[in-house]
PDB file of N, CA, C and O in Angstrom:
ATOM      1  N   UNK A   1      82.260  78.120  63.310  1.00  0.00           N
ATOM      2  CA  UNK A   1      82.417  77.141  62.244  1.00  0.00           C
ATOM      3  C   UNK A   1      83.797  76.489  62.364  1.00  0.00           C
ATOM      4  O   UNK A   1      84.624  77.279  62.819  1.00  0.00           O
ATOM      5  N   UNK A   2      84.317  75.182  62.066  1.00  0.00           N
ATOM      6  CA  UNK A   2      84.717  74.431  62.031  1.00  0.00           C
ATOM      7  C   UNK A   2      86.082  74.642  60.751  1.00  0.00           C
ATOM      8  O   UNK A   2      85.699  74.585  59.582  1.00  0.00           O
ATOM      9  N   UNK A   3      87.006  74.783  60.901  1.00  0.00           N
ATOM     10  CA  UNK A   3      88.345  74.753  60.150  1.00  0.00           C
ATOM     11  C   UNK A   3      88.188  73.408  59.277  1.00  0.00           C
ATOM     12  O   UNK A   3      88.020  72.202  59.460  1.00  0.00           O
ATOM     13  N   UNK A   4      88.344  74.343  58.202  1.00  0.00           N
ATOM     14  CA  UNK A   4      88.429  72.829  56.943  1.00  0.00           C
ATOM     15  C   UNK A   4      89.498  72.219  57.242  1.00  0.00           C
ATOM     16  O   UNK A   4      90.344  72.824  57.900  1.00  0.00           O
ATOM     17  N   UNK A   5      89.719  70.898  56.839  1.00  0.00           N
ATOM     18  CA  UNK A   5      90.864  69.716  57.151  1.00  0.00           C
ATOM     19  C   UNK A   5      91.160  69.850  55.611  1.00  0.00           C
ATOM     20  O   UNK A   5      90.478  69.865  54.586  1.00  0.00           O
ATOM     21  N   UNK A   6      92.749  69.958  55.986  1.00  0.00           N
ATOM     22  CA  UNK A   6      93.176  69.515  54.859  1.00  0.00           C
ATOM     23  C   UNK A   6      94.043  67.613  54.040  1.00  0.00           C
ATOM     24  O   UNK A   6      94.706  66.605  54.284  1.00  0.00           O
ATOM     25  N   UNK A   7      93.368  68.306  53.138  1.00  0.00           N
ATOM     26  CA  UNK A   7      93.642  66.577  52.545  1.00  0.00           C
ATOM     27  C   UNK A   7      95.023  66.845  52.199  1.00  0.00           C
ATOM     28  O   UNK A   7      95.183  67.828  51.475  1.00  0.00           O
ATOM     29  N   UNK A   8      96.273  66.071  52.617  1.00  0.00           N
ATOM     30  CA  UNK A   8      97.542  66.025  52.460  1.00  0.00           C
ATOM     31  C   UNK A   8      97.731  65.494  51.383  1.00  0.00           C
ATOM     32  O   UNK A   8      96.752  65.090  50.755  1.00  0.00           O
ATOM     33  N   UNK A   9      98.846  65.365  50.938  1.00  0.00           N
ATOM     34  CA  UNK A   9      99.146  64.235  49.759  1.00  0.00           C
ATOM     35  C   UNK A   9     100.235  63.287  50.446  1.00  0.00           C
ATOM     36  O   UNK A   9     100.386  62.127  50.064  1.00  0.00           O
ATOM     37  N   UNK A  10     100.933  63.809  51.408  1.00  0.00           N
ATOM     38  CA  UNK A  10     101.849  62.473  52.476  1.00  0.00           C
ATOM     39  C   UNK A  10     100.972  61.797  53.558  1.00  0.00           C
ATOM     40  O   UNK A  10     101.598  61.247  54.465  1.00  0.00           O
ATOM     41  N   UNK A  11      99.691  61.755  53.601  1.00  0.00           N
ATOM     42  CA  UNK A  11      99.372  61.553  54.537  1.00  0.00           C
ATOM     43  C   UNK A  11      98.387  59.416  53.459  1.00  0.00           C
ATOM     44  O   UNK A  11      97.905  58.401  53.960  1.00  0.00           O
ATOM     45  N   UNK A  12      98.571  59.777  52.279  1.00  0.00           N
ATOM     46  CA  UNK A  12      98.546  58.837  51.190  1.00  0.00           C
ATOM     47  C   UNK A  12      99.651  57.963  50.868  1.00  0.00           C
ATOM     48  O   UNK A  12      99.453  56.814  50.472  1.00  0.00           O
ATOM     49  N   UNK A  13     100.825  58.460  51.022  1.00  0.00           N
ATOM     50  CA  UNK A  13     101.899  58.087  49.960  1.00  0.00           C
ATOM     51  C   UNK A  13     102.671  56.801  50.513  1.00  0.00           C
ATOM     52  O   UNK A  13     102.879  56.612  51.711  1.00  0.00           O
ATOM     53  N   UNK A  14     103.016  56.060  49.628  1.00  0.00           N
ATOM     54  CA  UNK A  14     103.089  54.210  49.843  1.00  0.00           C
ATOM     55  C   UNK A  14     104.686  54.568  50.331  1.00  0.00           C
ATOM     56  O   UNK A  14     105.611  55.158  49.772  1.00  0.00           O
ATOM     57  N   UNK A  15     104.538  53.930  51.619  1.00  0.00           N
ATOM     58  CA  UNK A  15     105.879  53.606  52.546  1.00  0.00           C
ATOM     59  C   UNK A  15     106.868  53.232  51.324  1.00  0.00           C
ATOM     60  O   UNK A  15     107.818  53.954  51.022  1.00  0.00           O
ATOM     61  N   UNK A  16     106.584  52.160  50.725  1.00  0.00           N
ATOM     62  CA  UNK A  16     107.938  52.150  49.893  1.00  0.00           C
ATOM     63  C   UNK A  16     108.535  53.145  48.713  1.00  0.00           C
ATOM     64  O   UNK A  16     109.415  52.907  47.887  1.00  0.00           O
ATOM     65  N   UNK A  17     107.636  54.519  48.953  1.00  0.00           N
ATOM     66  CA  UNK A  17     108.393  55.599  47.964  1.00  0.00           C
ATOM     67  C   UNK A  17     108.557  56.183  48.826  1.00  0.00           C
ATOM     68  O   UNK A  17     107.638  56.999  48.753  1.00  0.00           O
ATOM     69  N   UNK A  18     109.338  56.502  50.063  1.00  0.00           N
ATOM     70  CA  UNK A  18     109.892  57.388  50.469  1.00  0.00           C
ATOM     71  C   UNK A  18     110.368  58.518  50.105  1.00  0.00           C
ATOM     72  O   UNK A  18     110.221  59.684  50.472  1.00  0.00           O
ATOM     73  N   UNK A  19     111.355  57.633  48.811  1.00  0.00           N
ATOM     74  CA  UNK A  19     112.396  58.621  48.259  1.00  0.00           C
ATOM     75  C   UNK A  19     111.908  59.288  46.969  1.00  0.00           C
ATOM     76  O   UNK A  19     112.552  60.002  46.200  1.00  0.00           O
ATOM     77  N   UNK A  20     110.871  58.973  46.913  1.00  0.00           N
ATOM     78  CA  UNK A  20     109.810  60.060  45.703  1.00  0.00           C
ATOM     79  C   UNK A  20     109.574  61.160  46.453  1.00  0.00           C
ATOM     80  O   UNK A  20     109.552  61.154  47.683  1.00  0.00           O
ATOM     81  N   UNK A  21     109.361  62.293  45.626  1.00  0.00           N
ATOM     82  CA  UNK A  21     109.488  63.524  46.465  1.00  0.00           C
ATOM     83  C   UNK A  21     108.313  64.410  45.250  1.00  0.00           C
ATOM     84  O   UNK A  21     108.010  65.600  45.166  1.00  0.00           O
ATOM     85  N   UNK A  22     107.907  63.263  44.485  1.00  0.00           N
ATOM     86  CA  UNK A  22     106.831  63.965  43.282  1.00  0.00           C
ATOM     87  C   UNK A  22     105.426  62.836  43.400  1.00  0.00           C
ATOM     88  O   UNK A  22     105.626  61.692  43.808  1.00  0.00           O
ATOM     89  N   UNK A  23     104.327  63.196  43.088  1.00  0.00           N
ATOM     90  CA  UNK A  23     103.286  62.404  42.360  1.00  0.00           C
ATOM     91  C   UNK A  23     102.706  63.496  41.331  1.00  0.00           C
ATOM     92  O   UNK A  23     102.972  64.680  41.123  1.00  0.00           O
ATOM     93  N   UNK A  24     101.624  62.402  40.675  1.00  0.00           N
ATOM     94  CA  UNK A  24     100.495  62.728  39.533  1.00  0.00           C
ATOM     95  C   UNK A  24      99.026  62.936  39.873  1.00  0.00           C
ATOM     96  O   UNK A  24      98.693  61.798  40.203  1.00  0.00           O
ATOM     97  N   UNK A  25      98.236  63.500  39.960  1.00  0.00           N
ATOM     98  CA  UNK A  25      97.073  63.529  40.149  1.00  0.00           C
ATOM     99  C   UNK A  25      96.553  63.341  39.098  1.00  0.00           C
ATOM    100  O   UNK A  25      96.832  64.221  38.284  1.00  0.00           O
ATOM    101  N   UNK A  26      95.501  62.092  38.507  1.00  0.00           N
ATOM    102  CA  UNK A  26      95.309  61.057  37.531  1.00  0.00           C
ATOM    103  C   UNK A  26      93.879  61.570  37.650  1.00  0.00           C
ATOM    104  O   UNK A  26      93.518  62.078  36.588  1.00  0.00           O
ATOM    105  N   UNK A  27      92.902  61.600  38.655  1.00  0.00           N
ATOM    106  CA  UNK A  27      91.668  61.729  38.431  1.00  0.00           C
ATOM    107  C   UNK A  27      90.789  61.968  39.595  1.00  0.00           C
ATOM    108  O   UNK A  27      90.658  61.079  40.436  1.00  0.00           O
ATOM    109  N   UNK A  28      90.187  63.084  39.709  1.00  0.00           N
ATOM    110  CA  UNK A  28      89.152  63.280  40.743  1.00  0.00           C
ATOM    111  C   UNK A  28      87.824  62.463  39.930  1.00  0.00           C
ATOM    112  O   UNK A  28      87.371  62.247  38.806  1.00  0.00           O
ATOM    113  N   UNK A  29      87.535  62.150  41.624  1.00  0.00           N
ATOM    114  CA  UNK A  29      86.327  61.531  41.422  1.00  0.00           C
ATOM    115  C   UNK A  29      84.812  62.495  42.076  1.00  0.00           C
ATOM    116  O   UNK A  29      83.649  62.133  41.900  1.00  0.00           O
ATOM    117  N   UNK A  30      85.225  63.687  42.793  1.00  0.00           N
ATOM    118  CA  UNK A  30      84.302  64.372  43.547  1.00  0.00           C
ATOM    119  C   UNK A  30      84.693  65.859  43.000  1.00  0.00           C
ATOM    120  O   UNK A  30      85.866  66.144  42.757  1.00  0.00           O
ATOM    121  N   UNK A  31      83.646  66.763  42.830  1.00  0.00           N
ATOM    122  CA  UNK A  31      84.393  68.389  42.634  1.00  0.00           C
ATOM    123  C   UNK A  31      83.831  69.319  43.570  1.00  0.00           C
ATOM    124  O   UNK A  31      82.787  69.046  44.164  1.00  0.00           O
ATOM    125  N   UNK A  32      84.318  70.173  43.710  1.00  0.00           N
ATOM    126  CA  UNK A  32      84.058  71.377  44.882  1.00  0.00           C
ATOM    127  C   UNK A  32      82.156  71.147  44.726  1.00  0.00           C
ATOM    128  O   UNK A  32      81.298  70.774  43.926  1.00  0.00           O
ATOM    129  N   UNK A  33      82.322  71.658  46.075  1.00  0.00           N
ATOM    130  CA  UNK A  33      81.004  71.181  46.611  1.00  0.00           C
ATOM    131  C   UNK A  33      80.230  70.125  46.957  1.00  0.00           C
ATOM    132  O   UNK A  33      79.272  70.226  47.724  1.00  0.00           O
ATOM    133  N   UNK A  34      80.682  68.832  46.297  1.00  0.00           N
ATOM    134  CA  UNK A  34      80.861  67.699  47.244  1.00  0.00           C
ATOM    135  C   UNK A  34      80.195  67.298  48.536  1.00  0.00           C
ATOM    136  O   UNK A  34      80.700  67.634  49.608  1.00  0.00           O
ATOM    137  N   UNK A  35      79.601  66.923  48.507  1.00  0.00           N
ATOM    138  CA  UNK A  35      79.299  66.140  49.643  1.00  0.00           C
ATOM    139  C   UNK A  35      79.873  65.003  50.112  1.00  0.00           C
ATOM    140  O   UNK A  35      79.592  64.056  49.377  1.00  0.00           O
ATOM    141  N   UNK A  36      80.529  64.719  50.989  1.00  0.00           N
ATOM    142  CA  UNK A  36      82.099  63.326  51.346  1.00  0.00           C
ATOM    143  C   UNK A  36      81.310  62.686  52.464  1.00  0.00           C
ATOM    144  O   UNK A  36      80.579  63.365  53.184  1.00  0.00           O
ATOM    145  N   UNK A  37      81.439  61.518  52.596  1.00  0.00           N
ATOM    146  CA  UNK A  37      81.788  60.516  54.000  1.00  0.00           C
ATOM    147  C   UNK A  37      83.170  60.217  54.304  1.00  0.00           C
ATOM    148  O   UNK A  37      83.887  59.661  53.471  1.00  0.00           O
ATOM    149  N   UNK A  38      83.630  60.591  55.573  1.00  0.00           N
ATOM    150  CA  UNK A  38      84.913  59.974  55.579  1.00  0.00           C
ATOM    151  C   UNK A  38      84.998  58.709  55.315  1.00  0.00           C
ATOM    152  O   UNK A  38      84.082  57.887  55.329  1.00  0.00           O
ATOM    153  N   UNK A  39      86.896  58.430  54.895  1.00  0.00           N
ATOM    154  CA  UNK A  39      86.641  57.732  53.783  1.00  0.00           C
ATOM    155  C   UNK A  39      86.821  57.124  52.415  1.00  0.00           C
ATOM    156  O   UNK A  39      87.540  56.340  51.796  1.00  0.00           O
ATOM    157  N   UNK A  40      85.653  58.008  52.268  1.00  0.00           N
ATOM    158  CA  UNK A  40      85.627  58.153  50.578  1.00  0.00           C
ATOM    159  C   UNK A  40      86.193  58.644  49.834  1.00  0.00           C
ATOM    160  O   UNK A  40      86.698  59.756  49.987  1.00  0.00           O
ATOM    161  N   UNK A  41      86.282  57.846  48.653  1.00  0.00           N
ATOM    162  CA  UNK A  41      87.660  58.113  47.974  1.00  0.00           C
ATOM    163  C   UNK A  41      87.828  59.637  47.163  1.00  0.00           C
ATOM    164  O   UNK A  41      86.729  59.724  46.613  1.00  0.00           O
ATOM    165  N   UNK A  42      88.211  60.255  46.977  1.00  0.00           N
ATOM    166  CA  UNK A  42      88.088  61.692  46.614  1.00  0.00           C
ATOM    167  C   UNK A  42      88.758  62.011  45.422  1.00  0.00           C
ATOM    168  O   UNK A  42      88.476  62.994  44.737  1.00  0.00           O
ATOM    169  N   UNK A  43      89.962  60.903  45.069  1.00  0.00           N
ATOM    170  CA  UNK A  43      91.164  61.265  44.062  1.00  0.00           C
ATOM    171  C   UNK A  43      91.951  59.843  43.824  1.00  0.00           C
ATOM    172  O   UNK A  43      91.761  59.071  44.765  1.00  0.00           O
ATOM    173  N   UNK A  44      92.666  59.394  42.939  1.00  0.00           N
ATOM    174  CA  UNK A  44      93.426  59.003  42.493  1.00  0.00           C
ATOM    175  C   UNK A  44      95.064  59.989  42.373  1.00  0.00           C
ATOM    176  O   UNK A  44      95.244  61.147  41.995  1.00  0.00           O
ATOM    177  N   UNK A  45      95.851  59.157  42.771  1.00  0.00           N
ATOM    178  CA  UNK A  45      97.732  59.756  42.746  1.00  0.00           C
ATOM    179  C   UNK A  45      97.888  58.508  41.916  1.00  0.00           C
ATOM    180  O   UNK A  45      97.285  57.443  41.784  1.00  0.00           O
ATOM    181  N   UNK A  46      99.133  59.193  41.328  1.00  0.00           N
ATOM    182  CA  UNK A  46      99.987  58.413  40.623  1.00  0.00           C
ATOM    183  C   UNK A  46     101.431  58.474  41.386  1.00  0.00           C
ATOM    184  O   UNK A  46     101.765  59.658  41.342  1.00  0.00           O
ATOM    185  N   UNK A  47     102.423  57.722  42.060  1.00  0.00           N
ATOM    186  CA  UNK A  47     103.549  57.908  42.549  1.00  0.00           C
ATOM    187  C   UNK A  47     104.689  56.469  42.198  1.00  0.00           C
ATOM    188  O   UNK A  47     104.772  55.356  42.717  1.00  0.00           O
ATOM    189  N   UNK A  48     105.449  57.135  41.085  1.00  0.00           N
ATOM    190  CA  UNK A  48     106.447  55.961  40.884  1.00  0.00           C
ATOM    191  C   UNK A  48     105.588  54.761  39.919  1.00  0.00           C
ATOM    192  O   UNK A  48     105.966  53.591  39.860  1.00  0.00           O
ATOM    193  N   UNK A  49     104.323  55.313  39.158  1.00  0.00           N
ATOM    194  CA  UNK A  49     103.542  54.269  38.244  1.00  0.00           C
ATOM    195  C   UNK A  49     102.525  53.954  39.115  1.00  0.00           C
ATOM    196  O   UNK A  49     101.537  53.704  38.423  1.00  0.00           O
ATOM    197  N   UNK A  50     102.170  53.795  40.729  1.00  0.00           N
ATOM    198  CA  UNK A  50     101.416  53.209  41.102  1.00  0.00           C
ATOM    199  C   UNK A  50      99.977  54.033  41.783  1.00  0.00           C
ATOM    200  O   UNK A  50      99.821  54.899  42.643  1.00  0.00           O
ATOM    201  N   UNK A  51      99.218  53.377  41.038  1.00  0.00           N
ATOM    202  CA  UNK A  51      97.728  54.220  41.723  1.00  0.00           C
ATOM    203  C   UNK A  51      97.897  54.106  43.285  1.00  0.00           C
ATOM    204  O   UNK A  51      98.606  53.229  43.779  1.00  0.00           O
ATOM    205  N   UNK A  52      97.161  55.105  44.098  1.00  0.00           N
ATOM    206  CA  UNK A  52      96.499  55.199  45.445  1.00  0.00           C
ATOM    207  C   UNK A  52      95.497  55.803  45.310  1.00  0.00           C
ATOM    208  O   UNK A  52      95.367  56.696  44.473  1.00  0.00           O
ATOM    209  N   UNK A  53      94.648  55.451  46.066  1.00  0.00           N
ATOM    210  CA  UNK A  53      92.866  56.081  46.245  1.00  0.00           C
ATOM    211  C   UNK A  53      93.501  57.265  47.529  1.00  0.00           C
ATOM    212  O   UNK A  53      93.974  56.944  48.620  1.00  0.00           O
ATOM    213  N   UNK A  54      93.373  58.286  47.131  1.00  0.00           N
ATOM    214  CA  UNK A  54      93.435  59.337  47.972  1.00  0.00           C
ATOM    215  C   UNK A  54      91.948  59.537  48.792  1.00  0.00           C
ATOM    216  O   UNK A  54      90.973  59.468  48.044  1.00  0.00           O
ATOM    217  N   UNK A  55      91.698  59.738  50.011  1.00  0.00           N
ATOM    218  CA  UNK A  55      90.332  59.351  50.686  1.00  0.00           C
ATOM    219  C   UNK A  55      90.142  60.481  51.712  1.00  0.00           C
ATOM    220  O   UNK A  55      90.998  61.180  52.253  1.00  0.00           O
ATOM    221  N   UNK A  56      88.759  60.484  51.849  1.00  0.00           N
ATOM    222  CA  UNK A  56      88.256  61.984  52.373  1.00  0.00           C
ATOM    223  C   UNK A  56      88.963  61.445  54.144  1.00  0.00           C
ATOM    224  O   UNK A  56      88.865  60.301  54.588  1.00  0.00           O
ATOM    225  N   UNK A  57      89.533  62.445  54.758  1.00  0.00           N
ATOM    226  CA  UNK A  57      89.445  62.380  55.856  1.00  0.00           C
ATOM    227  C   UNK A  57      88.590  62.187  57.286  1.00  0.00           C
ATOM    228  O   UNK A  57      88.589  61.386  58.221  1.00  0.00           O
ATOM    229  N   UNK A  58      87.927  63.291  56.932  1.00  0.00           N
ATOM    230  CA  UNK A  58      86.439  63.385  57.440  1.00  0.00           C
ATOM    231  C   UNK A  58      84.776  63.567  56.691  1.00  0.00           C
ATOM    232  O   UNK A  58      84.662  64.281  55.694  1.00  0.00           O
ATOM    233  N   UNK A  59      84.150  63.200  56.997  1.00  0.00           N
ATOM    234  CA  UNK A  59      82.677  63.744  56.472  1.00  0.00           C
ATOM    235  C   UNK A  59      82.394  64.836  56.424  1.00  0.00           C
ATOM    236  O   UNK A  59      82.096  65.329  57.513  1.00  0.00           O
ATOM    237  N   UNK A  60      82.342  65.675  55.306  1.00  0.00           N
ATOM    238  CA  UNK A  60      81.495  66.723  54.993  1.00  0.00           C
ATOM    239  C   UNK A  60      81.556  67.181  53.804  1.00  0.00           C
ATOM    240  O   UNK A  60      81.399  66.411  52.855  1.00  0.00           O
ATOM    241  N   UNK A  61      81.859  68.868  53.564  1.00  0.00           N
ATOM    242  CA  UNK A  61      81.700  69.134  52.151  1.00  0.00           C
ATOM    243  C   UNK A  61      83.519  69.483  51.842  1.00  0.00           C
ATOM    244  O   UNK A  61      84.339  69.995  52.605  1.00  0.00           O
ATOM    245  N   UNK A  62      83.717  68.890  50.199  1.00  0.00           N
ATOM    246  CA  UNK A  62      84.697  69.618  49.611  1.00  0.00           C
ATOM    247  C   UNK A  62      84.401  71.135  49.139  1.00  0.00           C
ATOM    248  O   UNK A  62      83.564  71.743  48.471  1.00  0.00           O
ATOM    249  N   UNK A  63      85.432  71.358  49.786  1.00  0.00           N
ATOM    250  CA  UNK A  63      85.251  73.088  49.357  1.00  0.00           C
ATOM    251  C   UNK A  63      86.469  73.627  48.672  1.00  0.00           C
ATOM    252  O   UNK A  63      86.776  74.806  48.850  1.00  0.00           O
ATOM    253  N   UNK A  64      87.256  72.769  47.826  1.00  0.00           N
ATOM    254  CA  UNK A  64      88.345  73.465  48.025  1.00  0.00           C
ATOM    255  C   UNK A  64      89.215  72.262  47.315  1.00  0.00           C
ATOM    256  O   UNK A  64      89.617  71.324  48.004  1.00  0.00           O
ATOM    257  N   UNK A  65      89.544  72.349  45.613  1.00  0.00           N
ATOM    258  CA  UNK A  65      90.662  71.490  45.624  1.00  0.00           C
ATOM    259  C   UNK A  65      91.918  72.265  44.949  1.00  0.00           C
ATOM    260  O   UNK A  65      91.791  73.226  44.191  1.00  0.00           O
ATOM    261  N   UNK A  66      92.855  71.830  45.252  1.00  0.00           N
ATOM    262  CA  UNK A  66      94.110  72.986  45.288  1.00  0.00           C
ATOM    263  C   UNK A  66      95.323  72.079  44.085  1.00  0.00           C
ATOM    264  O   UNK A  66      96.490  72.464  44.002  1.00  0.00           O
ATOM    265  N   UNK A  67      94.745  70.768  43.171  1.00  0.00           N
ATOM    266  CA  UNK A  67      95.714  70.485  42.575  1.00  0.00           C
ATOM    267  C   UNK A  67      94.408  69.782  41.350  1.00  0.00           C
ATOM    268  O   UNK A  67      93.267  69.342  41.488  1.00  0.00           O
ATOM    269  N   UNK A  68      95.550  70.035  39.912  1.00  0.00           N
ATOM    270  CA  UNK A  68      94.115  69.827  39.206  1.00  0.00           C
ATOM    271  C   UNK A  68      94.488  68.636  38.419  1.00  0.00           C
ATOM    272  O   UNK A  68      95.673  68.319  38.515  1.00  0.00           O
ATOM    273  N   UNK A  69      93.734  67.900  37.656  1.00  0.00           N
ATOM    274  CA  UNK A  69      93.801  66.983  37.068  1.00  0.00           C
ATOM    275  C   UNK A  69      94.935  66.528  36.077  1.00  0.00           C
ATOM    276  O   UNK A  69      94.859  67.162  35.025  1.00  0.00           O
ATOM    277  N   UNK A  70      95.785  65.773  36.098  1.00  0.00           N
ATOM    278  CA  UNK A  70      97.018  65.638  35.118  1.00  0.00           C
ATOM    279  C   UNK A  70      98.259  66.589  35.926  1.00  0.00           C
ATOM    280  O   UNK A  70      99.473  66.392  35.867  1.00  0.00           O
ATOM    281  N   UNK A  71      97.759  67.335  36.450  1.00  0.00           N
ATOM    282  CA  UNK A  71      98.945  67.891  37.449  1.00  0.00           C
ATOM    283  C   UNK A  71     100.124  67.034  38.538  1.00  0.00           C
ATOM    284  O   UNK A  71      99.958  65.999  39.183  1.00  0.00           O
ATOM    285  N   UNK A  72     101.250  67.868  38.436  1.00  0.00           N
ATOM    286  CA  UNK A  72     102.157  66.874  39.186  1.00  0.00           C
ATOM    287  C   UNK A  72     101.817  67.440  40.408  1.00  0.00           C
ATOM    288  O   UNK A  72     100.899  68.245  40.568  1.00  0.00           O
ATOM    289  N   UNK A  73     102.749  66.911  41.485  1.00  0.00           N
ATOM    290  CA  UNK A  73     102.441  67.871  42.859  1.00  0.00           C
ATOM    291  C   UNK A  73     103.977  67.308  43.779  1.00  0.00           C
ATOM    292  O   UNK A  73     104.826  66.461  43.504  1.00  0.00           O
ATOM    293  N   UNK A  74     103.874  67.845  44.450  1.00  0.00           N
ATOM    294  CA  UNK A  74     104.854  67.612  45.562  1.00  0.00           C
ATOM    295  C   UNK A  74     104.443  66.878  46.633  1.00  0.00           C
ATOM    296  O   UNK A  74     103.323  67.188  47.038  1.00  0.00           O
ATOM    297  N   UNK A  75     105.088  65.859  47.316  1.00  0.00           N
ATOM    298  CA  UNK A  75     104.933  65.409  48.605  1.00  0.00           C
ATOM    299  C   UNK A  75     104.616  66.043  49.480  1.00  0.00           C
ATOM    300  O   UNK A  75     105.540  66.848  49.596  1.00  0.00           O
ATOM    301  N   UNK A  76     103.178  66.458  50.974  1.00  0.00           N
ATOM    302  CA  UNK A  76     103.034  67.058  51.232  1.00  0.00           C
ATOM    303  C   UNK A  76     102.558  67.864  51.394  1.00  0.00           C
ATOM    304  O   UNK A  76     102.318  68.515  52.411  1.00  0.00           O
ATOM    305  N   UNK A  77     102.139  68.053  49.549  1.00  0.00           N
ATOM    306  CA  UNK A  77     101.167  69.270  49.238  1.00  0.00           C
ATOM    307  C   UNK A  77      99.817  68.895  49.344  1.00  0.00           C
ATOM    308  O   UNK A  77      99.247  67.823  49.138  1.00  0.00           O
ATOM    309  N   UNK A  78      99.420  70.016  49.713  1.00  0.00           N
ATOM    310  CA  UNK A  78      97.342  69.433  49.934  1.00  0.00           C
ATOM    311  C   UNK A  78      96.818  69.608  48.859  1.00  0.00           C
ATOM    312  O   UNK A  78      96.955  70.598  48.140  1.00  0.00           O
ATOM    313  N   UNK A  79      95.857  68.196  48.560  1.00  0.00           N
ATOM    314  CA  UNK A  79      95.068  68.049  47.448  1.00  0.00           C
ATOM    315  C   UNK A  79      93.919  68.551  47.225  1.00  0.00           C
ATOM    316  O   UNK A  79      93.389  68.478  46.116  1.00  0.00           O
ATOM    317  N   UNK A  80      93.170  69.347  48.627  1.00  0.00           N
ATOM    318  CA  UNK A  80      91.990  69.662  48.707  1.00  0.00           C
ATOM    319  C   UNK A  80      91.434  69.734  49.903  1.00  0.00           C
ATOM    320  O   UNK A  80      91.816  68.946  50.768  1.00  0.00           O
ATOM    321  N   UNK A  81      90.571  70.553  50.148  1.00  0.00           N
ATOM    322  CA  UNK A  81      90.176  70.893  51.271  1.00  0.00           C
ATOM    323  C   UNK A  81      88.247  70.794  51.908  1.00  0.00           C
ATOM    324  O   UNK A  81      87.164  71.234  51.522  1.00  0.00           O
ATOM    325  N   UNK A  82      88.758  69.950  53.046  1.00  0.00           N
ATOM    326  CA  UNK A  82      87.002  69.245  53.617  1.00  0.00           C
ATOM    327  C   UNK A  82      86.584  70.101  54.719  1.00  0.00           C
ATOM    328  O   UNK A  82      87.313  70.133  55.709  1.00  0.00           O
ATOM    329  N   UNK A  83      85.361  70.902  54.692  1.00  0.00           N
ATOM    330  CA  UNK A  83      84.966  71.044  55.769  1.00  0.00           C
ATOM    331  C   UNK A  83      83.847  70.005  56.328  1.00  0.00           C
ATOM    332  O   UNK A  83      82.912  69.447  55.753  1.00  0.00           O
ATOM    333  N   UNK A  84      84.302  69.964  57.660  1.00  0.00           N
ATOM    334  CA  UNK A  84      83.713  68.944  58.049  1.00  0.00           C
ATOM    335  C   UNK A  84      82.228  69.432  58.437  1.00  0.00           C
ATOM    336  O   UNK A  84      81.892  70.599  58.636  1.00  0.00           O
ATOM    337  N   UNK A  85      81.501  68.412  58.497  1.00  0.00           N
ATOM    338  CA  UNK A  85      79.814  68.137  58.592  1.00  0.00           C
ATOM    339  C   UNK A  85      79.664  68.886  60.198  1.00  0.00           C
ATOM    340  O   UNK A  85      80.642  68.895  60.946  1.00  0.00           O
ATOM    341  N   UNK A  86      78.191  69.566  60.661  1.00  0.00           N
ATOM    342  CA  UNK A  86      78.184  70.035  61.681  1.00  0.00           C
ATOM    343  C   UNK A  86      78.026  69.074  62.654  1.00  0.00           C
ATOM    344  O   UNK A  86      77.994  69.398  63.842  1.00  0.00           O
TER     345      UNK A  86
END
């Protein structure tokens, strides 16, 4: 079996906040167990006021989200975790 990918939260974050070193997690749109297309949008961040669509990496299932709704998070930190489709 196939190593879940993890969904980053820097792998999202808008070139011009560099120097933010925090976001918000505003709203999932998918919950464990999930079925994803890469992609697809999985989450909403908040960083410095401004939304980003946080987006599935690869196709398959969420198994795994590691930051919860209204929660802050750190740059970096993974938002959740995809195993990918066989």
């Amino acid at each position: 079996m196939t190593d879940a990918v993890d969904v980053n939260s820097a792998d999202s974050w808008p070139d011009d906040a560099d120097d933010v070193a925090e976001g918000y997690l505003a709203n999932w749109f998918v919950r464990e167990g999930s079925a994803v297309d890469e992609g697809e949008t999985l989450c909403e961040i908040q960083v410095e006021k401004v939304s980003i669509d946080v987006t599935a990496p690869t196709a398959g299932t969420v198994t795994e989200t590691l930051v919860g709704e209204g929660d802050d998070f750190a740059r970096g930190d993974v938002l959740a975790r995809v195993q990918p489709s066989a």
